[in-house]
C-alpha positions as CSV (number, residue, x, y, z in Angstrom):
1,X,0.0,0.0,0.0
2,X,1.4,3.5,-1.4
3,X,2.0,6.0,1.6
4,X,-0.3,9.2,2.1
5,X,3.0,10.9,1.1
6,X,3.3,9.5,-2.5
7,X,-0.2,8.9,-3.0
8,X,-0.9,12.7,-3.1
9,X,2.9,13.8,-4.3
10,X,2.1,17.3,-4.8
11,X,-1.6,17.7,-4.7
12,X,-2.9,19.4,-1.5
13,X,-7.0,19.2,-1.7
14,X,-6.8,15.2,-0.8
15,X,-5.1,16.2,2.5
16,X,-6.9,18.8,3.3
17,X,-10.4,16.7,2.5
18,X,-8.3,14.0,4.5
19,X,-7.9,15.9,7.4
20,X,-11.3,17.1,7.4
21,X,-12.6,14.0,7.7
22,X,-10.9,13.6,10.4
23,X,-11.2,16.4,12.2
24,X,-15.2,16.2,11.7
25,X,-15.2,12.8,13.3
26,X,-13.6,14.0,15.9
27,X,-16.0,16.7,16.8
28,X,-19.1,14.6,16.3
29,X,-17.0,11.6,18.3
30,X,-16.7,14.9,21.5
31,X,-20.3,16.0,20.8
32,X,-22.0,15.4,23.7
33,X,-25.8,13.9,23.1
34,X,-27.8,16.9,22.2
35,X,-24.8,19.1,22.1
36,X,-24.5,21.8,19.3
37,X,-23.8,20.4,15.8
38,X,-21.3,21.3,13.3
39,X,-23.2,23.5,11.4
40,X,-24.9,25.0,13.8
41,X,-21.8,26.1,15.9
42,X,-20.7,27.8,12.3
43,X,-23.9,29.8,12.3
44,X,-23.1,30.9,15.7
45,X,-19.7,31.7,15.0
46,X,-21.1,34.0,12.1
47,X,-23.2,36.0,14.1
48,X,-20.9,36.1,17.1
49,X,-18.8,38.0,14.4
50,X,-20.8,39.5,12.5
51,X,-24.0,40.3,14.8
52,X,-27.1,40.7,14.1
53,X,-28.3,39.7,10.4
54,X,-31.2,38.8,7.9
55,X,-32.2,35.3,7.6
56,X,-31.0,35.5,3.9
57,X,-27.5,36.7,4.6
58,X,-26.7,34.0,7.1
59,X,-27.9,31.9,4.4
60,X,-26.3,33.0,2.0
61,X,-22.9,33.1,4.4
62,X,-23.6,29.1,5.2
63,X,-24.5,28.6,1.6
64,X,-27.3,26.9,2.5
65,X,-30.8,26.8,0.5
66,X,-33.5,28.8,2.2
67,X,-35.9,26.3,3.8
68,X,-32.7,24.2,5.2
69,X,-32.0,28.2,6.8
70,X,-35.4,28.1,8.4
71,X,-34.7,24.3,9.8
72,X,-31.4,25.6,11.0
73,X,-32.9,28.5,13.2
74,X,-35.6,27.0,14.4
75,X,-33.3,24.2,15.7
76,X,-31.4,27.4,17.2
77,X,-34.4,29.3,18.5
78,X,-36.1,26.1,20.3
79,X,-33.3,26.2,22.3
80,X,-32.8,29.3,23.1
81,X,-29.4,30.1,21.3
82,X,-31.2,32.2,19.2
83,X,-33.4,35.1,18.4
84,X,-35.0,35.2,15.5
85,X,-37.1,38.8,14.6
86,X,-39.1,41.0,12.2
87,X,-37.0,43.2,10.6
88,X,-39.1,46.8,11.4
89,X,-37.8,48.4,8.1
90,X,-39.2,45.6,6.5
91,X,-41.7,43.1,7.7
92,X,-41.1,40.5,5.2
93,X,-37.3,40.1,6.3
94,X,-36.4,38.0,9.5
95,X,-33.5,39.6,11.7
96,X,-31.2,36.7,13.4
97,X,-29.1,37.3,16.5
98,X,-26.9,35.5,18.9
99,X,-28.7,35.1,22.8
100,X,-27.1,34.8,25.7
101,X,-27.5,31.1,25.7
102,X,-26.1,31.0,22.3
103,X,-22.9,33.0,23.4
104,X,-22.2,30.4,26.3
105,X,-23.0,27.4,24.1
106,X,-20.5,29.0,21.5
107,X,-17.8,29.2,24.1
108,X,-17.8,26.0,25.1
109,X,-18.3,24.8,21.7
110,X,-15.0,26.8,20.4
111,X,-13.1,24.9,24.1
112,X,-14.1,21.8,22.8
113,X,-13.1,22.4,19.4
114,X,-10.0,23.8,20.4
115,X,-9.4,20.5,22.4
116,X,-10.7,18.6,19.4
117,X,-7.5,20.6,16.7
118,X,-4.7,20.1,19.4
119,X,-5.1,16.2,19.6
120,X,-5.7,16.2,15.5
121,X,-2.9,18.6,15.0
122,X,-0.6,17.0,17.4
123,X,2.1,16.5,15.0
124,X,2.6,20.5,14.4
125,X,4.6,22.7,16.4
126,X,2.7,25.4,18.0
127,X,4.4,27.4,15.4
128,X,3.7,25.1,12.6
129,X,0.5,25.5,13.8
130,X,-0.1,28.9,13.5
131,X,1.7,28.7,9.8
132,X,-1.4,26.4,9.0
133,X,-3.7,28.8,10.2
134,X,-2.3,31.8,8.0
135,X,-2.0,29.7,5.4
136,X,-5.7,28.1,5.2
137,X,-7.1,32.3,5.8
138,X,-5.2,33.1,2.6
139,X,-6.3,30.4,0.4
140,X,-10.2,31.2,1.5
141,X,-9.3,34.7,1.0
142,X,-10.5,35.6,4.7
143,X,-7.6,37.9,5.1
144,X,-8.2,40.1,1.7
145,X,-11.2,42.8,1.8
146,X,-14.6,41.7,0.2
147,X,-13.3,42.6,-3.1
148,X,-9.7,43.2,-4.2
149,X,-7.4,42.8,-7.6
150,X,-6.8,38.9,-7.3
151,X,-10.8,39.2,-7.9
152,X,-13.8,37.7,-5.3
153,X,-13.5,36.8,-2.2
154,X,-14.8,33.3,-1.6
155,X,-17.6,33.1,0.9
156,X,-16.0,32.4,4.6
157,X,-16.7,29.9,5.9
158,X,-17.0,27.3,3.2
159,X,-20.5,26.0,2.7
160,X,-22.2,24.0,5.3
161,X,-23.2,20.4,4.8
């Protein structure tokens, strides 16, 4: 059986799906029964952020069709990380925003994550580590404005599954 290293000789994406793989089994493996889910700890994240924010938007930021947006925040608003409004400027528009609840469940969501990277990432230096990081927020174009001269910005974070 071919190694990992000459099996992908110069071709990145297989790692990085690779380790994305594992890394999501991971956090699902730590999830505690009823804890917070992947994707909903990325639409907490966002709003965290962000703040406040139209239905469509986060949608659009989680690159998620509209009626799996609506399942999403109701999962959120039923228990209580949450709150989900009118928007007074414009009725037909939903304004979404983190709670209080929602704050504390990201915390300990980000702890557990962080947990979750340093056992995955075990092989890296702290240093090496940190490289990673800087490298991954170039090539999603998180550290470049909205729009620059190497064109678009991709949407951050990723889409959602």
């Amino acid at each position: 059986m071919e190694s990992t290293r000459t099996t992908f000789e110069g071709l990145s994406m297989p790692l990085i799906a690779q380790l994305a793989r594992m890394g999501r089994r991971a956090v699902d493996a730590s999830t505690e029964p009823g804890g917070i889910r992947h994707r909903q700890v990325i639409a907490l994240n966002l709003l965290s952020q962000r703040g406040a924010m139209s239905q469509q938007a986060l949608g659009e930021m989680l690159g998620l069709d509209p009626s799996n947006v609506v399942g999403l925040l109701n999962e959120l608003e039923e228990r209580g990380l949450t709150i989900r409004r009118r928007d007074p400027a414009d009725r037909r528009r939903h304004i979404v925003e983190l709670s209080e609840g929602g704050e504390t469940a990201l915390k300990a969501a980000q702890a557990r994550l962080t947990r979750v990277e340093g056992t995955i990432l075990q092989a890296l230096s702290p240093k090496e580590r940190a490289t990673l990081h800087e490298l991954l927020l170039r090539a999603v174009g998180a550290d470049r404005p909205e729009s620059d001269e190497s064109g678009p910005r991709l949407a951050s974070p990723p889409q959602c599954d």
